[in-house]
HTML snippet that shows the backbone in 3Dmol.js (N, CA, C, O; Angstrom):
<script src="https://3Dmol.org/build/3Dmol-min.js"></script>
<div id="view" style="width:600px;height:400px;position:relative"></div>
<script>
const pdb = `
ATOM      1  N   UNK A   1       1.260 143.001-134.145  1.00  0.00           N
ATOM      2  CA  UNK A   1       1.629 142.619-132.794  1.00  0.00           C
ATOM      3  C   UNK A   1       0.604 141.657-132.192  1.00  0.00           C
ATOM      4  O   UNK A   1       0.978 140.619-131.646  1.00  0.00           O
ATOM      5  N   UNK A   2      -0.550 141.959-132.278  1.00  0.00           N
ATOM      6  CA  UNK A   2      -1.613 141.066-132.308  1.00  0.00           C
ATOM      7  C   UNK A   2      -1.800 139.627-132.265  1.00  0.00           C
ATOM      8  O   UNK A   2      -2.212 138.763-131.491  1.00  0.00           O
ATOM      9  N   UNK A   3      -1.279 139.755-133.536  1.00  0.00           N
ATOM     10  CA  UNK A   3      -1.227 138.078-134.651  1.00  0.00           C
ATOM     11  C   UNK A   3       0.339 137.436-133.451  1.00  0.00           C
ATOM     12  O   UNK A   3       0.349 136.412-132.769  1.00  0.00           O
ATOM     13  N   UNK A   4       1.430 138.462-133.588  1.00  0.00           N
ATOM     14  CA  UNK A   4       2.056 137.270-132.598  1.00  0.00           C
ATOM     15  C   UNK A   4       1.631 136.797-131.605  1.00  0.00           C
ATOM     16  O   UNK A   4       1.537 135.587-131.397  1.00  0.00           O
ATOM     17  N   UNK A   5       1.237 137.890-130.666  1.00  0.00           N
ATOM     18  CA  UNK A   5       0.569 137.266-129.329  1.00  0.00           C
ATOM     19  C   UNK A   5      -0.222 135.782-129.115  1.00  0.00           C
ATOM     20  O   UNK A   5      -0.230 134.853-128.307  1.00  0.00           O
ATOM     21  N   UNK A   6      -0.977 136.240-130.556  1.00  0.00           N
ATOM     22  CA  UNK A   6      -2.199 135.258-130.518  1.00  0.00           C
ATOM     23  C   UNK A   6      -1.315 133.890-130.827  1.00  0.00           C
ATOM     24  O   UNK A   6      -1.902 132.957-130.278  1.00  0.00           O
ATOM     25  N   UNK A   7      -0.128 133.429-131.498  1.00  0.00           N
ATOM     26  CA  UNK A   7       0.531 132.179-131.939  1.00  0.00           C
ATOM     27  C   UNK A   7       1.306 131.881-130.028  1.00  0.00           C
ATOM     28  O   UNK A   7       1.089 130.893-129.327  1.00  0.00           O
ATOM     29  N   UNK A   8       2.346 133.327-129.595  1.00  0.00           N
ATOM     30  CA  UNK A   8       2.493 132.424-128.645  1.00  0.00           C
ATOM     31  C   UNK A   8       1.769 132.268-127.021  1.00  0.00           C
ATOM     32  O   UNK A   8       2.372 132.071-125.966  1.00  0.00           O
ATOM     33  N   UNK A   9       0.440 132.413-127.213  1.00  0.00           N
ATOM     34  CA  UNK A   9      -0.734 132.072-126.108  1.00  0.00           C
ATOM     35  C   UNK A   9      -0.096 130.613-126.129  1.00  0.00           C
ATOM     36  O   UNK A   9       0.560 130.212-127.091  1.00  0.00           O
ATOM     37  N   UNK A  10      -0.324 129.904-125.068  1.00  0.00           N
ATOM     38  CA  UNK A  10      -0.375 128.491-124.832  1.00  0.00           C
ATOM     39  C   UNK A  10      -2.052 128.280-124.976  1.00  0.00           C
ATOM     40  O   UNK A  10      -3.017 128.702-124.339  1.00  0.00           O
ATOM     41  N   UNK A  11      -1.887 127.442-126.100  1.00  0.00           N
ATOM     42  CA  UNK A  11      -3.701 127.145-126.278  1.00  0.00           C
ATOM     43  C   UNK A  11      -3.786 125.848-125.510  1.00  0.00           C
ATOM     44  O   UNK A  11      -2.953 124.967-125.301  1.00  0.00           O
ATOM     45  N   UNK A  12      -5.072 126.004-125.145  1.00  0.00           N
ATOM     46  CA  UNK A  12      -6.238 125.126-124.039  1.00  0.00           C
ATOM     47  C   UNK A  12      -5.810 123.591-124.339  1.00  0.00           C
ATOM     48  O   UNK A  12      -5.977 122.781-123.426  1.00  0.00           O
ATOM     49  N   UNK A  13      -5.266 123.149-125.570  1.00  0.00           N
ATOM     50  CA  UNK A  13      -5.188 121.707-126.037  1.00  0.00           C
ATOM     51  C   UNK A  13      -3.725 121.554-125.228  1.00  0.00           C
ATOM     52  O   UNK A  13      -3.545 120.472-124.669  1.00  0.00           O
ATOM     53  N   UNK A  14      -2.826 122.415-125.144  1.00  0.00           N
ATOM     54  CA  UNK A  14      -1.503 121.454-124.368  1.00  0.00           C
ATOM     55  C   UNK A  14      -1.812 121.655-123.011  1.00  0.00           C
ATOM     56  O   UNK A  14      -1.114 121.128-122.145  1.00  0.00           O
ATOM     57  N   UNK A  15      -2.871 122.423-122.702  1.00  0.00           N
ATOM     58  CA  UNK A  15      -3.172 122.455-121.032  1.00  0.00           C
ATOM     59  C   UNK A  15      -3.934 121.057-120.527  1.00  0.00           C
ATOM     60  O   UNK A  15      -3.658 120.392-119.529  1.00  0.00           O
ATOM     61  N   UNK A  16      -5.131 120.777-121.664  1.00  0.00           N
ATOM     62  CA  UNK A  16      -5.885 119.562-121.368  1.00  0.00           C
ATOM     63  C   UNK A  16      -4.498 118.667-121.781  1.00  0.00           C
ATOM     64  O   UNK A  16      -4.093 117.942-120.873  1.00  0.00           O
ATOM     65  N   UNK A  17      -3.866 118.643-122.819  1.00  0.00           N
ATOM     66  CA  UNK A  17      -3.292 117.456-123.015  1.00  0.00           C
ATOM     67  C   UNK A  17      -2.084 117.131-121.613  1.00  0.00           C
ATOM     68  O   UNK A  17      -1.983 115.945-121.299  1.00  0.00           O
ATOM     69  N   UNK A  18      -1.491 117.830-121.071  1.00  0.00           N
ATOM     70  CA  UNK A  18      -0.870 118.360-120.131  1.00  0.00           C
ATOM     71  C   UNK A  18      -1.414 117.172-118.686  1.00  0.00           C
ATOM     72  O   UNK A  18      -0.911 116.215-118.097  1.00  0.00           O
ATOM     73  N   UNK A  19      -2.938 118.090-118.616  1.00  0.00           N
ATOM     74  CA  UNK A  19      -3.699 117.239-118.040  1.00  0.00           C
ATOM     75  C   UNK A  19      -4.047 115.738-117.962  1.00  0.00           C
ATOM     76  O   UNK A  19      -4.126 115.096-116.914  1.00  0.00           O
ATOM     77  N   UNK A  20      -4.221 115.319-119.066  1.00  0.00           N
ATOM     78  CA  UNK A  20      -4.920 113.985-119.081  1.00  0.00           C
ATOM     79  C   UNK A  20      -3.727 113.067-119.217  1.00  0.00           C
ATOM     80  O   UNK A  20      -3.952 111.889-118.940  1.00  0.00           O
ATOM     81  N   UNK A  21      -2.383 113.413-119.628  1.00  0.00           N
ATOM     82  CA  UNK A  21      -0.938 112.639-119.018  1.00  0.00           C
ATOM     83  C   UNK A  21      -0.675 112.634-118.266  1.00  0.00           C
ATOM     84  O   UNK A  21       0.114 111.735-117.976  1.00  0.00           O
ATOM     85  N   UNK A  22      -1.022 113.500-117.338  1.00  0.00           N
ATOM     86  CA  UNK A  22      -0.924 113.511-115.435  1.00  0.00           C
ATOM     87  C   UNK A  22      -1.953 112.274-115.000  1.00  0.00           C
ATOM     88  O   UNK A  22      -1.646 111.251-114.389  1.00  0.00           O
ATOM     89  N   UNK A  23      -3.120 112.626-115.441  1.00  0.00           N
ATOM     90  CA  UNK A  23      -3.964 111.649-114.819  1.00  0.00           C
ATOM     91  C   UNK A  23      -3.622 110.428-115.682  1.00  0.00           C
ATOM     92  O   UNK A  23      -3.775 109.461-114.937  1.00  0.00           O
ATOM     93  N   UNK A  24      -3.377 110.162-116.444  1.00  0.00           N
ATOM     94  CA  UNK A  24      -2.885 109.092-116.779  1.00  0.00           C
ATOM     95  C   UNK A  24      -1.915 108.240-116.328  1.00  0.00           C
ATOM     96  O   UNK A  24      -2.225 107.067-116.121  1.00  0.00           O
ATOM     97  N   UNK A  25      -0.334 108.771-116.061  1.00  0.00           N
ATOM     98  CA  UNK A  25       0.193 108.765-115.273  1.00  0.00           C
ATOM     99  C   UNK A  25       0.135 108.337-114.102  1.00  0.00           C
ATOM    100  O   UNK A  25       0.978 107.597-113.593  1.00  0.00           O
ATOM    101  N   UNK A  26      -1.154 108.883-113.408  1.00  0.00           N
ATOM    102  CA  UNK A  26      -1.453 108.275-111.761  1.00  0.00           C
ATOM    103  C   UNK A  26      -2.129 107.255-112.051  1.00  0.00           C
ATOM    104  O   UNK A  26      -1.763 106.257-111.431  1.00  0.00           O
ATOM    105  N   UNK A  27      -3.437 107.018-113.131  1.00  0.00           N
ATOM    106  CA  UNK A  27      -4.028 105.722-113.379  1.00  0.00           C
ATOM    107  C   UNK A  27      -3.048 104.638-113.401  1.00  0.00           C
ATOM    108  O   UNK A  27      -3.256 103.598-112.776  1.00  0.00           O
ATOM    109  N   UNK A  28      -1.875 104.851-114.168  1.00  0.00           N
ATOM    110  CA  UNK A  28      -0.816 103.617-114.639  1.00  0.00           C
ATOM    111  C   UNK A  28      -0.195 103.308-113.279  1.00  0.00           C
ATOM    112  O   UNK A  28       0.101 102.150-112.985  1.00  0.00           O
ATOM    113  N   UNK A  29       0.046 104.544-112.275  1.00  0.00           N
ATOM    114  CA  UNK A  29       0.881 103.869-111.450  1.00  0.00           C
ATOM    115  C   UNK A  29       0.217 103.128-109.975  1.00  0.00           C
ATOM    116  O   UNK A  29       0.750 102.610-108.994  1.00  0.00           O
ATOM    117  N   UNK A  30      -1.158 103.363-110.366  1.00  0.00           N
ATOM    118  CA  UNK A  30      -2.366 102.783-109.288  1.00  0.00           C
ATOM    119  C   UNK A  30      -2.578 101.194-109.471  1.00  0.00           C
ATOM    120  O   UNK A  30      -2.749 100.250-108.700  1.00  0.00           O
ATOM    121  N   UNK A  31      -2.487 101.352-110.817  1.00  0.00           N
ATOM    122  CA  UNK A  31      -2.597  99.798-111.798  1.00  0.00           C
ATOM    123  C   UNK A  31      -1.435  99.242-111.335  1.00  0.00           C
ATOM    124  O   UNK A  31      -1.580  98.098-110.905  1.00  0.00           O
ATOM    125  N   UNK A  32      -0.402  99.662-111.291  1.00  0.00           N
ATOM    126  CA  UNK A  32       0.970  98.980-110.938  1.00  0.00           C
ATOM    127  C   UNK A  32       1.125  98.428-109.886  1.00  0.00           C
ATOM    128  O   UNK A  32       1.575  97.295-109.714  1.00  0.00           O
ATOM    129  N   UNK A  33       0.726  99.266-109.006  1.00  0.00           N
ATOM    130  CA  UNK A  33       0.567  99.192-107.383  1.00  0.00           C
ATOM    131  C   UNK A  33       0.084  97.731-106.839  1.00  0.00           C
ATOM    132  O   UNK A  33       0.551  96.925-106.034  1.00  0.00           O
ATOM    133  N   UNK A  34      -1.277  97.787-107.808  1.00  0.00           N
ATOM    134  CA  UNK A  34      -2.379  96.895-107.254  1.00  0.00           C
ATOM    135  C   UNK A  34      -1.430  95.530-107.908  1.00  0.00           C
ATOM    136  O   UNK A  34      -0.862  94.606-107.326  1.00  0.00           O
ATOM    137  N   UNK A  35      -1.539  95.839-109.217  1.00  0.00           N
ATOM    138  CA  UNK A  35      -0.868  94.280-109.710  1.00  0.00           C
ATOM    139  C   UNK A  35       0.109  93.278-108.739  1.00  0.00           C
ATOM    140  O   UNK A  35       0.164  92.063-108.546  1.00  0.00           O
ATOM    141  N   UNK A  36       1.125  94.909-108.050  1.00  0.00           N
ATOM    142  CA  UNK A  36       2.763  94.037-107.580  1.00  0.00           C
ATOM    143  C   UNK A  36       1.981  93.173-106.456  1.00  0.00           C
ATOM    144  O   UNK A  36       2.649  92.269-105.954  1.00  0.00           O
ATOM    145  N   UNK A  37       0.374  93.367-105.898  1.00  0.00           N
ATOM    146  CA  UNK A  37       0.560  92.302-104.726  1.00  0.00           C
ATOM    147  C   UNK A  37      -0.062  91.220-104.675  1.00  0.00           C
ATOM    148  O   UNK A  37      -1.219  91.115-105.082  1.00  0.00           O
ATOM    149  N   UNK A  38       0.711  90.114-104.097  1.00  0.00           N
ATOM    150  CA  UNK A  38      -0.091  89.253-104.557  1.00  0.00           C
ATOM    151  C   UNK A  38      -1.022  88.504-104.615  1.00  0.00           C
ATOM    152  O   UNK A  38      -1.890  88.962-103.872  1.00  0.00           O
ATOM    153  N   UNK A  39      -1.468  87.286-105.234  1.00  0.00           N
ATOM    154  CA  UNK A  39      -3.177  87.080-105.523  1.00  0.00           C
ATOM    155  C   UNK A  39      -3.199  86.506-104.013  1.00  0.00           C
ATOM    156  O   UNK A  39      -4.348  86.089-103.863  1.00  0.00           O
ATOM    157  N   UNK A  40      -2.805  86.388-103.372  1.00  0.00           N
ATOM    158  CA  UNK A  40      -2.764  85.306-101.740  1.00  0.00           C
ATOM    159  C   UNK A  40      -3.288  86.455-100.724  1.00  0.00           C
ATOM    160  O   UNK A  40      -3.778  86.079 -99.659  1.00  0.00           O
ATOM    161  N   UNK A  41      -3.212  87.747-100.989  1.00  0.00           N
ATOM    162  CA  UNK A  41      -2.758  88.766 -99.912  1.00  0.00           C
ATOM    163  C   UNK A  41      -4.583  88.807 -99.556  1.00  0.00           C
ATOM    164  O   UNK A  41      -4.395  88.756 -98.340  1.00  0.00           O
ATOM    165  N   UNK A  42      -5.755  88.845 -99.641  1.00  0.00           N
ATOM    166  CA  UNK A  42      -6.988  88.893 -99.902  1.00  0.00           C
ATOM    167  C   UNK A  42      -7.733  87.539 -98.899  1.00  0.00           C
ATOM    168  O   UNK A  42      -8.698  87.658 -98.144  1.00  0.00           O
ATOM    169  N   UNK A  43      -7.192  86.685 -99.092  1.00  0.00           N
ATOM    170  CA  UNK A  43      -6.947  85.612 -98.212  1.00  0.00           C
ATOM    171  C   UNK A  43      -6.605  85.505 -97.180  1.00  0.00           C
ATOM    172  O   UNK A  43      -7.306  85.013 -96.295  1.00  0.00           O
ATOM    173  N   UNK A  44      -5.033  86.088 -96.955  1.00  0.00           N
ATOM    174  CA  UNK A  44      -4.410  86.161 -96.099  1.00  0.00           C
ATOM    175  C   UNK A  44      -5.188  86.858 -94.516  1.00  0.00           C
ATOM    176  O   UNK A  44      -5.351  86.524 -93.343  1.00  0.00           O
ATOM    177  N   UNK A  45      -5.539  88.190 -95.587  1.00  0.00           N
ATOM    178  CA  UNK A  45      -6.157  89.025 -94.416  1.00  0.00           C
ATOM    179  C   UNK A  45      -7.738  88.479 -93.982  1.00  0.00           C
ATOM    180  O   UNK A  45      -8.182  88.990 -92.954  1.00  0.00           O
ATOM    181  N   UNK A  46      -8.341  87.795 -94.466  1.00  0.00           N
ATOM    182  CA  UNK A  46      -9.428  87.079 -94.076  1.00  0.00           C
ATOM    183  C   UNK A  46      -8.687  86.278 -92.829  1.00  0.00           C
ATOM    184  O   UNK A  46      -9.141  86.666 -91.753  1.00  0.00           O
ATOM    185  N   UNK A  47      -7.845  85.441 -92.718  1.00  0.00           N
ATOM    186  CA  UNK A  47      -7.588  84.137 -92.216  1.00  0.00           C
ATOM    187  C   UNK A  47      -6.598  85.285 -90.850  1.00  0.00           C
ATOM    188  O   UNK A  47      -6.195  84.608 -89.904  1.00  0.00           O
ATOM    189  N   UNK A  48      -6.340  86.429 -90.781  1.00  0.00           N
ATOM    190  CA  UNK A  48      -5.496  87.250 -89.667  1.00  0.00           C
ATOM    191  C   UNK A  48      -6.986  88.190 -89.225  1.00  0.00           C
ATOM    192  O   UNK A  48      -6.920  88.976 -88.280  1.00  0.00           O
ATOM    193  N   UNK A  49      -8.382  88.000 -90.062  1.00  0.00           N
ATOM    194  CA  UNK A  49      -9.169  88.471 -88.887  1.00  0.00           C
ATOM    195  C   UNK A  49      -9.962  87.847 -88.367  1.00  0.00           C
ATOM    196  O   UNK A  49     -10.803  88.291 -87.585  1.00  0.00           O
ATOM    197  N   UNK A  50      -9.783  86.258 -88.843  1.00  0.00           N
ATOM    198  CA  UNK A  50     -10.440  85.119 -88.143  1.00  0.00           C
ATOM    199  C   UNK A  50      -9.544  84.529 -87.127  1.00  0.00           C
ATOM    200  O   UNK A  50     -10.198  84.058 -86.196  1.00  0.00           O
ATOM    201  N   UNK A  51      -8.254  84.395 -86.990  1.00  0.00           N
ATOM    202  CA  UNK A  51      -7.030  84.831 -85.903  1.00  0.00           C
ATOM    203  C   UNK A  51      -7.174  85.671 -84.643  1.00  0.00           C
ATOM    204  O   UNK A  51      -6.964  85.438 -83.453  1.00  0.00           O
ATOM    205  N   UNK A  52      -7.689  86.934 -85.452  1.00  0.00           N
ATOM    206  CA  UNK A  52      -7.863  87.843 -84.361  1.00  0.00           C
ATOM    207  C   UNK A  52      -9.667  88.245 -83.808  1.00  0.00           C
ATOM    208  O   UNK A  52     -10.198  89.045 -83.038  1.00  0.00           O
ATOM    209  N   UNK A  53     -10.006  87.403 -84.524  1.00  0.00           N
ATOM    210  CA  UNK A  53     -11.572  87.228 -83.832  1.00  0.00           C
ATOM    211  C   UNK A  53     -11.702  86.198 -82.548  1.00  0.00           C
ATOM    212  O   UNK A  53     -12.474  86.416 -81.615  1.00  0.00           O
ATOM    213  N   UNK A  54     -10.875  85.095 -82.629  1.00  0.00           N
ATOM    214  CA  UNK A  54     -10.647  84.083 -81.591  1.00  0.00           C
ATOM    215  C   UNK A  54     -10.360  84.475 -80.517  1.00  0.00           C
ATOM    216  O   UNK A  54     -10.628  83.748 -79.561  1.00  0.00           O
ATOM    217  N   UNK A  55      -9.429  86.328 -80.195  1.00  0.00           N
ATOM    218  CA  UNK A  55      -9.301  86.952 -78.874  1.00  0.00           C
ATOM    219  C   UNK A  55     -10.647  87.875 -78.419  1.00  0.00           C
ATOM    220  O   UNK A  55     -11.233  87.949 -77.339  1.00  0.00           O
ATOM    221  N   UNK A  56     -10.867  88.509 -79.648  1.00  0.00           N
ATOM    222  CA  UNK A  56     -11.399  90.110 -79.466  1.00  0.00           C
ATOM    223  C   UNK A  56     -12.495  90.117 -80.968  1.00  0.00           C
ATOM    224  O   UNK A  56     -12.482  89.411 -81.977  1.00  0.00           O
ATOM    225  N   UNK A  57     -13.402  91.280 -80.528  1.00  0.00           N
ATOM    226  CA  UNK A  57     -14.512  91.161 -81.495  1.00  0.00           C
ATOM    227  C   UNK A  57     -13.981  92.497 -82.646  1.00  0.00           C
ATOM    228  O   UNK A  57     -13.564  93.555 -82.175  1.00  0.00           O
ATOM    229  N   UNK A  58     -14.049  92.319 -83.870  1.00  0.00           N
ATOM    230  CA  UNK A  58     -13.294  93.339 -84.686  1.00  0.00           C
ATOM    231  C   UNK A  58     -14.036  92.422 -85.781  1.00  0.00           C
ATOM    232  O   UNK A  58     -14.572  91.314 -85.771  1.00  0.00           O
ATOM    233  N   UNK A  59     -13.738  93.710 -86.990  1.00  0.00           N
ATOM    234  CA  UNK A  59     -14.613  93.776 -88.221  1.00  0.00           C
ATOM    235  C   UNK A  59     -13.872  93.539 -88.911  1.00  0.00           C
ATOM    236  O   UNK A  59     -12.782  93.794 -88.398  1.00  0.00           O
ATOM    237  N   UNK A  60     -13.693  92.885 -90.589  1.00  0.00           N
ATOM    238  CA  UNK A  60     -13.287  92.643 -91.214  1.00  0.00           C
ATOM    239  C   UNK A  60     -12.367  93.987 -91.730  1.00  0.00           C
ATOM    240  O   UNK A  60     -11.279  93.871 -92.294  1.00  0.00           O
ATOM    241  N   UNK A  61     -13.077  95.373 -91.398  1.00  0.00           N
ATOM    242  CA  UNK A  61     -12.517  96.671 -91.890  1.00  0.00           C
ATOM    243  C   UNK A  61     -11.619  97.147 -90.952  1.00  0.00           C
ATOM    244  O   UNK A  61     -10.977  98.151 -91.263  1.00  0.00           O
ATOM    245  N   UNK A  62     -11.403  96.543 -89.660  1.00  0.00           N
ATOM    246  CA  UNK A  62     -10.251  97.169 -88.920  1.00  0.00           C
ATOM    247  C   UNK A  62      -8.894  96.478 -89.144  1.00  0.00           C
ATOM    248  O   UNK A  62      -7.958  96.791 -88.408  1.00  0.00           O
ATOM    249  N   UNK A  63      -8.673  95.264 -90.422  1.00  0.00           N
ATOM    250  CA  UNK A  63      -7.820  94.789 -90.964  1.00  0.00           C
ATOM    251  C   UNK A  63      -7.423  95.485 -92.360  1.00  0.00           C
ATOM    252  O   UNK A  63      -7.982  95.555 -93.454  1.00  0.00           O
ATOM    253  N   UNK A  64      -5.943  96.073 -91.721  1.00  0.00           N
ATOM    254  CA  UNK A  64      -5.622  96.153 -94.015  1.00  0.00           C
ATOM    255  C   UNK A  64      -4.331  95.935 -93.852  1.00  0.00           C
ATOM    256  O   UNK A  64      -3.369  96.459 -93.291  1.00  0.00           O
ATOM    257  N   UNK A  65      -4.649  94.758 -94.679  1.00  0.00           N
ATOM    258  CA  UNK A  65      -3.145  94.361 -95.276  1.00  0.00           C
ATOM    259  C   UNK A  65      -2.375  95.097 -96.794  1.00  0.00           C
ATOM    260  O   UNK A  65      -3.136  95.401 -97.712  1.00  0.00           O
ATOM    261  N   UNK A  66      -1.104  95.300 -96.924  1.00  0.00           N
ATOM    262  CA  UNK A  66      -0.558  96.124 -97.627  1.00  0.00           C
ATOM    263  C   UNK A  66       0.962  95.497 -98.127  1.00  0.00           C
ATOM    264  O   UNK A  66       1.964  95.317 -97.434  1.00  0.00           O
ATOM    265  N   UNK A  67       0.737  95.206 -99.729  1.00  0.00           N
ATOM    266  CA  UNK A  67       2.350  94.004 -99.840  1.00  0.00           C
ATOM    267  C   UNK A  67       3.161  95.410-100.517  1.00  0.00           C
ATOM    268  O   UNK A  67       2.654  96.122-101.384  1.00  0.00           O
ATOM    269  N   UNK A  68       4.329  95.591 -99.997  1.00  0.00           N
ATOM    270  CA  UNK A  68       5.663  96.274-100.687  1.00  0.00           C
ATOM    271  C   UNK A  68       6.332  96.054-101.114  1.00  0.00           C
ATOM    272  O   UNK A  68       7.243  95.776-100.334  1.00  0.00           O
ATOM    273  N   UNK A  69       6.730  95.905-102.579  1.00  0.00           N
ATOM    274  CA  UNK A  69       7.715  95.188-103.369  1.00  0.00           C
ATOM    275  C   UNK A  69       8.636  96.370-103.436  1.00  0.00           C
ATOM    276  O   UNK A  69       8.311  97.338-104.123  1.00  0.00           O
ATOM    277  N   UNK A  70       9.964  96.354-102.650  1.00  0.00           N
ATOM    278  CA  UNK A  70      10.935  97.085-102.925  1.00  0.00           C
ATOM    279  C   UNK A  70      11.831  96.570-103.889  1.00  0.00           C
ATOM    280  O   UNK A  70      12.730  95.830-103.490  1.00  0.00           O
ATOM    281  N   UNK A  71      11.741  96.826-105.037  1.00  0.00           N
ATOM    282  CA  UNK A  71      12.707  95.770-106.121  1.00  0.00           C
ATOM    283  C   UNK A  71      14.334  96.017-106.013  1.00  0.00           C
ATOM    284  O   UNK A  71      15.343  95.326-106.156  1.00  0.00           O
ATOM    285  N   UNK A  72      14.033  97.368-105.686  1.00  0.00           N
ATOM    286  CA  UNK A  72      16.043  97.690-105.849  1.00  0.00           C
ATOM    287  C   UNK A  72      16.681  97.062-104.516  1.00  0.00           C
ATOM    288  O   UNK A  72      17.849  96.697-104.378  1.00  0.00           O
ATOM    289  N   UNK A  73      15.543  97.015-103.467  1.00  0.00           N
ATOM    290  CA  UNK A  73      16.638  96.813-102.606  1.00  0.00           C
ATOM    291  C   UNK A  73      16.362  94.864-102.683  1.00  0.00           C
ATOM    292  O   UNK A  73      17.391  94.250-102.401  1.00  0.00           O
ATOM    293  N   UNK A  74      15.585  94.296-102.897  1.00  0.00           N
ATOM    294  CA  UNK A  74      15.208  92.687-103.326  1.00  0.00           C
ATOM    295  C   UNK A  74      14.648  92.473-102.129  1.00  0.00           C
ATOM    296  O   UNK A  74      15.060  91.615-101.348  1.00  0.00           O
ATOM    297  N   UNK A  75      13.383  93.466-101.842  1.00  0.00           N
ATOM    298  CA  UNK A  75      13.049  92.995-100.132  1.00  0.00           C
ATOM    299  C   UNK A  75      11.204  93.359-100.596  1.00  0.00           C
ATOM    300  O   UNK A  75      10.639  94.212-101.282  1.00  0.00           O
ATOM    301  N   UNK A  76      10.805  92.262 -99.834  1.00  0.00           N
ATOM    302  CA  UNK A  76       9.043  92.095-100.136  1.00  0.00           C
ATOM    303  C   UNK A  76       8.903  92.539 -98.520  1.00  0.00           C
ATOM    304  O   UNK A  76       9.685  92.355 -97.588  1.00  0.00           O
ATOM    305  N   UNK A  77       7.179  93.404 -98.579  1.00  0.00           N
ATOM    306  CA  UNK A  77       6.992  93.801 -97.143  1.00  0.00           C
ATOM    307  C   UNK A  77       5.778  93.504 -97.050  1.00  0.00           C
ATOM    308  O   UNK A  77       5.164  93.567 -98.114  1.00  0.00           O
ATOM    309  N   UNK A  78       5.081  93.135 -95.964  1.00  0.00           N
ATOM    310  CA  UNK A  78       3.738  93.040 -95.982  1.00  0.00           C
ATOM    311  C   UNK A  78       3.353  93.360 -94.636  1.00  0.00           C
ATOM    312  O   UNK A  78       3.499  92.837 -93.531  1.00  0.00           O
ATOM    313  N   UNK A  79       2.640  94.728 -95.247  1.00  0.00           N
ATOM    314  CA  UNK A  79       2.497  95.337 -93.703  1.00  0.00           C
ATOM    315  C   UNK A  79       0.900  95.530 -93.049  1.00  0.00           C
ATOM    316  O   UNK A  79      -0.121  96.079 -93.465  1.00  0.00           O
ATOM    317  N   UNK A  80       1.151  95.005 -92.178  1.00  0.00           N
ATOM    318  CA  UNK A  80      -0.723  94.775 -91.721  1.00  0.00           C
ATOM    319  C   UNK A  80      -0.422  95.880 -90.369  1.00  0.00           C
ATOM    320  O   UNK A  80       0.518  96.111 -89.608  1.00  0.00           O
ATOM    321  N   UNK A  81      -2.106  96.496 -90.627  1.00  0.00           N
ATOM    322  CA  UNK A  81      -2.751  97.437 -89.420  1.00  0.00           C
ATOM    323  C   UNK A  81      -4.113  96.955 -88.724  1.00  0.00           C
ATOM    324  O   UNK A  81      -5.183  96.858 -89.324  1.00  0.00           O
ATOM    325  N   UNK A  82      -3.946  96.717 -87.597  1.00  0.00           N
ATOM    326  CA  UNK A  82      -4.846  96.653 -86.968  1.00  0.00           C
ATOM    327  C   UNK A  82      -5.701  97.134 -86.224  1.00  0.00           C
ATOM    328  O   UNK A  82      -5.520  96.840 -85.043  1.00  0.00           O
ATOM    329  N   UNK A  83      -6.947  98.032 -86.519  1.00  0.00           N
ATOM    330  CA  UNK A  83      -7.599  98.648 -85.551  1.00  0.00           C
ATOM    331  C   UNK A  83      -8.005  97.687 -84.524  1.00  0.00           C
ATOM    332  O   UNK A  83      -8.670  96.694 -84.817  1.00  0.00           O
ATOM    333  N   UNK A  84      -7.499  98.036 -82.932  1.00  0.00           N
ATOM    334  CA  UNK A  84      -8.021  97.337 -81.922  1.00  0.00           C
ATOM    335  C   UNK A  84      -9.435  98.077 -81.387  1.00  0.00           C
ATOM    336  O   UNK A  84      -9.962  99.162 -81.637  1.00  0.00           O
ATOM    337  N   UNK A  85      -9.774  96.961 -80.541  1.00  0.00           N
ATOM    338  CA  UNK A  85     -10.927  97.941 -80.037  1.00  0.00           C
ATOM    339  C   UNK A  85     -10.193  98.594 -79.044  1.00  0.00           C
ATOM    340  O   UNK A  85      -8.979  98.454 -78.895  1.00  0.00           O
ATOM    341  N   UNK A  86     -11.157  99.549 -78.133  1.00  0.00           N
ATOM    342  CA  UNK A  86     -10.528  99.865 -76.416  1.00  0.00           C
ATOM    343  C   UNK A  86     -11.030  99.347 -75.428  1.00  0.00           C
ATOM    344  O   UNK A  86     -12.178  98.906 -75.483  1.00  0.00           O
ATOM    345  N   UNK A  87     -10.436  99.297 -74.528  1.00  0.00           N
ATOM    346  CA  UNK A  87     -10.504  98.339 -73.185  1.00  0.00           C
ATOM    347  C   UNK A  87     -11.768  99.299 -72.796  1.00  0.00           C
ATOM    348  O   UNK A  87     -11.869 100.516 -72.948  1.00  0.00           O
ATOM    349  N   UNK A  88     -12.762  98.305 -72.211  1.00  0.00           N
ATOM    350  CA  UNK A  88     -14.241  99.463 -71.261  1.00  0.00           C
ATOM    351  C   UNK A  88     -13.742  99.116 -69.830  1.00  0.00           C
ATOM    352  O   UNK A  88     -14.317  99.582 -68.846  1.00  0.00           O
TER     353      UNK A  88
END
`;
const viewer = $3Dmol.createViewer("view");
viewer.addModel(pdb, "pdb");
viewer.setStyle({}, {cartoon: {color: "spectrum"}});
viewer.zoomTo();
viewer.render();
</script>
């Protein structure tokens, strides 16, 4: 009875292997992410916080720009946040 038990344990190798296809998985789809946007977008947001430096004083970090390639529906998004300051 023993000896079966011991064959059907789930051994430690399909738990790690289990594991490291998950994280793999998220690596590939981080890589994907970054690729879909494009090489302009880096630029872009430089030149929208030199835009918005001409009103108000703000840091290069209260800008993030963000491109969305929705493929199924055939629609590109590019969505910018702006931390403002507050009025004193």
């Amino acid at each position: 009875m023993g000896l079966l038990s011991y064959f059907r344990k789930e051994s430690p190798k399909k738990g790690s292997a289990k594991l490291a296809k998950d994280r793999l998985q998220i690596i590939v789809a981080h890589e994907h992410s970054s690729a879909a946007s494009p090489a302009y977008l880096p630029e872009l947001q430089c030149e929208i916080v030199a835009v918005i430096r001409k009103y108000m004083d703000i840091s290069s970090d209260d800008v993030k720009c963000e491109f969305i390639d929705k493929a199924e529906d055939g629609i590109s998004v590019l969505e910018v946040n702006v931390a403002l300051p507050r009025n004193k």
